[in-house]
N, C-alpha and C positions, 0 to 999 in steps of 0.2 A: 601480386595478390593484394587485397587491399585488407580492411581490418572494419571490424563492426563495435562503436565504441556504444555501453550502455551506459546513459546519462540521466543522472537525478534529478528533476525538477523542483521547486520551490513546493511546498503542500499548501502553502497561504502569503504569507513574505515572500513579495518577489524578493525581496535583499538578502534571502538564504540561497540565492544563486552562487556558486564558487565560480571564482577567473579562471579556473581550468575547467571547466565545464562551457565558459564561453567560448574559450578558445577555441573548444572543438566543435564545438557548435557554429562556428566562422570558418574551418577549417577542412569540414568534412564536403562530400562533395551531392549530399542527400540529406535530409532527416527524416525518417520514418515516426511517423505523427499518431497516435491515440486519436486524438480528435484535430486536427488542422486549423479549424475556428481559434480553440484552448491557447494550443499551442503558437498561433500564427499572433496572439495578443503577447504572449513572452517574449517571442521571436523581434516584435516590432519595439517595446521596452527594451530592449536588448540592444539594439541597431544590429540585429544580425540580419544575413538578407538569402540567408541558404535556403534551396529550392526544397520544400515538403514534399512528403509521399504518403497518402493515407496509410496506417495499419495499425488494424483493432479485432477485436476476437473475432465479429464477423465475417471479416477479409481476408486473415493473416493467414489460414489453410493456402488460399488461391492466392498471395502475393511472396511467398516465403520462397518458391523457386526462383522468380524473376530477382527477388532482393539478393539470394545467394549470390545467384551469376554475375549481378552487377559488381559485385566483392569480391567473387575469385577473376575477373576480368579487370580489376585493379582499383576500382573506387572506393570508398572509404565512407562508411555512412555513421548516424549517431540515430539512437533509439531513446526515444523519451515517451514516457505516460503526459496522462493531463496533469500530473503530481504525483510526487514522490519518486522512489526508485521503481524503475521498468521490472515487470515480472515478480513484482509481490503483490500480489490480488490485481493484478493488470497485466493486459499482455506484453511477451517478449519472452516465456521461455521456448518458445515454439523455431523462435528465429533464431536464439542461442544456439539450440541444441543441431540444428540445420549445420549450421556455420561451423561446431566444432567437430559433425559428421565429416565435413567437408575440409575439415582444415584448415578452415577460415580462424584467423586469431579473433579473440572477443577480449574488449579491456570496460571492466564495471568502473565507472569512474565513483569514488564516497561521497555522498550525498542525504540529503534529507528521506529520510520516512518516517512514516507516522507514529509506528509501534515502540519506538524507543523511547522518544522525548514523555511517551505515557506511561512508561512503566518506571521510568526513572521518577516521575511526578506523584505515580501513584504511593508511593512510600511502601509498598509490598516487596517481600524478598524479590532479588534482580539476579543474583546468582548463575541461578539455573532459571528457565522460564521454556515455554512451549508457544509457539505463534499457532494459531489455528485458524486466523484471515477470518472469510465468512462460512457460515455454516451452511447446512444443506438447507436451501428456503424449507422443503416438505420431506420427501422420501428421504429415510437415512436422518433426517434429525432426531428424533429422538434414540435413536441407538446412540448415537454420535456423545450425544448429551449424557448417557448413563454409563459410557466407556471413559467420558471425562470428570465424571463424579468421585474415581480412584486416582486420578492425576493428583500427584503431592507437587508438580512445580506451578509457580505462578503462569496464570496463564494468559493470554493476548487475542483479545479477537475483536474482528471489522465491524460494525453493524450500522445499517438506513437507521437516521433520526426517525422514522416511521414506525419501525418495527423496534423499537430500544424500548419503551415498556414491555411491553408482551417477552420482550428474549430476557430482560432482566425476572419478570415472574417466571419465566424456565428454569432458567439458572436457582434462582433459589427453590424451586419446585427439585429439582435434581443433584444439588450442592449443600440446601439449607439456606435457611432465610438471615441465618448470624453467619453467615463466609462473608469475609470481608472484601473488596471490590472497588472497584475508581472508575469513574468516566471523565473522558477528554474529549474535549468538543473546540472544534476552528482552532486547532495548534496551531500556533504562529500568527493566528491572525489578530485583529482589534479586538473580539470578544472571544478569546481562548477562557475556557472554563475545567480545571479539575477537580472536579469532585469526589472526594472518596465516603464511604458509608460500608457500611452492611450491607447487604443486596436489599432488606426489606426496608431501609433508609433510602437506598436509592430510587428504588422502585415510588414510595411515596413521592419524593421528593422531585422526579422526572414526571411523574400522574398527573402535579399540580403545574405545568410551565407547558409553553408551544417549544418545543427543541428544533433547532434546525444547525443545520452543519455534519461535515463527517464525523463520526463517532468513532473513537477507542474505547474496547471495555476491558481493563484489566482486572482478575480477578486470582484471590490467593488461591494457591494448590490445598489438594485435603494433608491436614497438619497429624491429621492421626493415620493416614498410610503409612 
């Protein structure tokens, strides 16, 4: 039986790659690809030369049985996103949970993602914290938002540079406009930017600029729950 290794990608710095994540990226006898383009650009910085297999949330229903069997039939594959760690706001729980159905071992290799190095930056309690990825685009956000306005832990969510004004005047629409807050933009990359404010500092301060890159928004828990 073979084994399904999950592997972290770089989010910006290829040079936050680990050599045991090469390793088995040269080692395995498949990689299961987010996007094969993304990935097939790390793969060639790399010199690794392991044959790709599409799978992304479109596909991954109709590819998860053939990937199983090829695993309980002895090969060994490695799962990567276009960045970060597989299966935090990107697919791969789907194929884990398959695998451990089946008895297939799964090993998460440690690796980069995006929500730490922000909440570490952001100078907010780090303690205790709640990851909350992205939000519901429409249906179910605002419940969502008004069930998180009694949260006392710091909290962590994904957001489109597109939509980061608009979700930062939510946030202070449903938190108050003095909760304190940080945005992380291009972690690890040439123009990484963290910003902390007030929600209604940030909110001005994002109004006046074109933003581009993946966003972190960390924001403090309610201090009087």
């Amino acid at each position: 039986m073979g084994k399904l290794f999950v592997v972290p990608t770089p989010i910006g710095n290829l040079e936050d790659i680990t050599l045991r994540a090469i390793k088995v990226l040269k080692e395995v006898d498949f990689i299961l690809a987010e996007d094969t383009r993304t990935t097939g650009f790390l793969l060639k910085h790399l010199e690794v030369n392991t044959r790709m297999m599409s799978h992304h949330k479109f596909n991954e229903h109709a590819t998860v049985e053939n990937v199983v069997n090829r695993l309980l039939a002895g090969e060994n594959a490695a799962l990567v996103s276009d960045a970060g760690t597989p299966a935090i706001s990107d697919p791969g729980y789907l194929v884990v949970r398959k695998c451990l159905d089946e008895e297939v071992e799964v090993e998460c290799l440690p690796g980069a993602t995006a929500l730490i190095p922000a909440i570490v930056n952001s100078g907010l309690p780090n303690d205790r914290f709640c990851f909350e990825g992205f939000l519901p685009p429409k249906k179910g956000r605002k419940t969502r938002l008004e069930l998180l306005a009694e949260e006392n832990r710091t909290m962590i969510f994904y957001e489109s540079p597109y939509r980061l004004v608009k979700t930062l005047t939510q946030f202070a629409e449903h938190f108050g406009k003095d909760r304190r807050a940080s945005v992380s933009r291009e972690l690890s990359k040439l123009h990484e930017e963290n910003k902390p404010g007030t929600l209604e500092e940030l909110i001005q301060y994002f109004s006046s600029k074109t933003v581009k890159g993946e966003i972190v928004i960390v924001v403090e828990g309610n201090a009087h729950k």
